[in-house]
N, C-alpha and C positions, 0 to 999 in steps of 0.2 A: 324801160320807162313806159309808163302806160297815161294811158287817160284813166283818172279817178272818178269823176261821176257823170250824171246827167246822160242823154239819150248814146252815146262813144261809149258810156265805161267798159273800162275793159279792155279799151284797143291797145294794141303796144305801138308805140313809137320808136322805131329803132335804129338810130341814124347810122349811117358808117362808121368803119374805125379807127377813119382818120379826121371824125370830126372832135371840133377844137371847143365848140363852147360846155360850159358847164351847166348842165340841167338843173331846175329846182327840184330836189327831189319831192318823191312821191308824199315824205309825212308831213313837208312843209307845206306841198301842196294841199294834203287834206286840209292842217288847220288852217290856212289862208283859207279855203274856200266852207271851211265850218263858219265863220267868222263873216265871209261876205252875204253868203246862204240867208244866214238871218237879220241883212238890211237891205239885201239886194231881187228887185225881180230881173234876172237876168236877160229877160224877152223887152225889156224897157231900155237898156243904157245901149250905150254907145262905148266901145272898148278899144283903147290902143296900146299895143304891145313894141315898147320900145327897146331896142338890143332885143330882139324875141330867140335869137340864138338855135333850140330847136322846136319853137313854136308850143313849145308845153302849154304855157297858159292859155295862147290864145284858144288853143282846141278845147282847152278846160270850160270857157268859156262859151266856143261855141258848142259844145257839149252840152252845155247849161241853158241852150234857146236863145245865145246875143246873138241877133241878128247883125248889127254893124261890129265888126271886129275889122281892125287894121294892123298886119302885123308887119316892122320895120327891119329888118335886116340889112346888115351893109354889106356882111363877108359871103361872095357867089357859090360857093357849097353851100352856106347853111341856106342861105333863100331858096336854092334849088331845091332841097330837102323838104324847105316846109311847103312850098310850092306843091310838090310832088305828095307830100302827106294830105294836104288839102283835097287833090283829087281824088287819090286812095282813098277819103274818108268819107267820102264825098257832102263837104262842108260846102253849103251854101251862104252867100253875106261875110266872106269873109275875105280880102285882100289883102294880098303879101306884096311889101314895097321894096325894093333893093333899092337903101338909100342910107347914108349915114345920119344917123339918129337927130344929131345936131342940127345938118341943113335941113332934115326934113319938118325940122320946129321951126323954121323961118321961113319956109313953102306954104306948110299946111293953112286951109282955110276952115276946115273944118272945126267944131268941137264935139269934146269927149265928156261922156260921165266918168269914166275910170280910163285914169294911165297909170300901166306897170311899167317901171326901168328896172330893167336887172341890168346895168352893163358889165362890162369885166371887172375884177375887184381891182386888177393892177392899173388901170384907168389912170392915168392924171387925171388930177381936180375932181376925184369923183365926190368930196365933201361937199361940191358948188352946184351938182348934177339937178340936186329937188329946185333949187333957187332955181338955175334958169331953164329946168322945164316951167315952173311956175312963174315965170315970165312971160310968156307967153300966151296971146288968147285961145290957146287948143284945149284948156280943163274949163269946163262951164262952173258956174259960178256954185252951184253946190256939187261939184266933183272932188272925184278926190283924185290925189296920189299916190299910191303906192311905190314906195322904194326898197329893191332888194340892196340889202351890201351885208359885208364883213361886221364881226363882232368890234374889230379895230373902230368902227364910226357910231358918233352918237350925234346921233340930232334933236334932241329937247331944246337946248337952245333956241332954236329954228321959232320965229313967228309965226309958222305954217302948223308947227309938228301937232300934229292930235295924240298919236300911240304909236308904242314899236313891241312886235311881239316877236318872240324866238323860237325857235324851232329847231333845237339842235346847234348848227352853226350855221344856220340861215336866219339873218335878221329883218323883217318887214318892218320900214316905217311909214304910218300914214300922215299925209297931208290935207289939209284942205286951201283952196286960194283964197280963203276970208284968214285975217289973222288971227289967231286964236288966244 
């Protein structure tokens, strides 16, 4: 796994090989980030990476100049991990929380321009996941969403849903907290 763009590209990310989460890969990651590239200044938002699993995105991110980046881990390997890559990489503005994702949406005081959830695809409820992150006052009022899941979930439906892009067998849907 590596970091794809911005001032990181290039670096590999290479966790152990006993870790458990499932990375986004590398072509989902380009188009997700072809795609944000051109609405986002990334030295402007505020980012939170929820299940951030091995901190992929968020490095992508800070890679890309987000200065606020929060990234949430609940499981103590992988936080160690991204922990430890953070200083390897040496990312400044960027905080890893060892927290279950859940509580930490009914802590946080802060808000975000962009939250990613990748959580595990075997999740209970993970169809209910967009709704009660967007429940909460942590996405500012023109933030968005981002949700990774399985081809198995469609959220058009969704009063939130703006678009879902694919990438192989990784599916992105976006969000906004206005209904749309």
């Amino acid at each position: 796994m590596r970091i794809i763009g911005g001032d990181l590209r290039g670096k590999q990310i290479l966790p152990p090989a006993n870790y458990k989460a499932r990375p986004t890969t590398d072509f989902a990651k380009e188009g997700l980030f072809n795609i944000l590239a051109n609405q986002l200044d990334f030295s402007d938002i505020s980012f939170l990476d929820l299940f951030s699993g091995t901190g992929s995105i968020s490095f992508e991110f800070a890679s890309r100049g987000c200065t606020m980046v929060t990234a949430v881990e609940m499981n103590t390997l992988h936080y160690n991990f991204i922990k430890s890559s953070v200083s390897k990489l040496g990312i400044n503005g960027m905080q890893v929380v060892r927290h279950n994702a859940f509580d930490f949406l009914e802590i946080c005081r802060l808000q975000y321009d962009i939250i990613f959830a990748d959580p595990p695809y075997e999740i209970a409820g993970l169809e209910g996941i967009p709704d009660k992150i967007l429940s909460y006052p942590i996405l500012k009022d023109d933030g968005m969403l981002i949700f990774e899941h399985p081809a198995a979930f469609n959220f058009k439906g969704n009063p939130h849903f703006i678009r879902e892009k694919k990438y192989g067998n990784v599916h992105f849907s976006f969000f906004s907290k206005k209904i749309v």
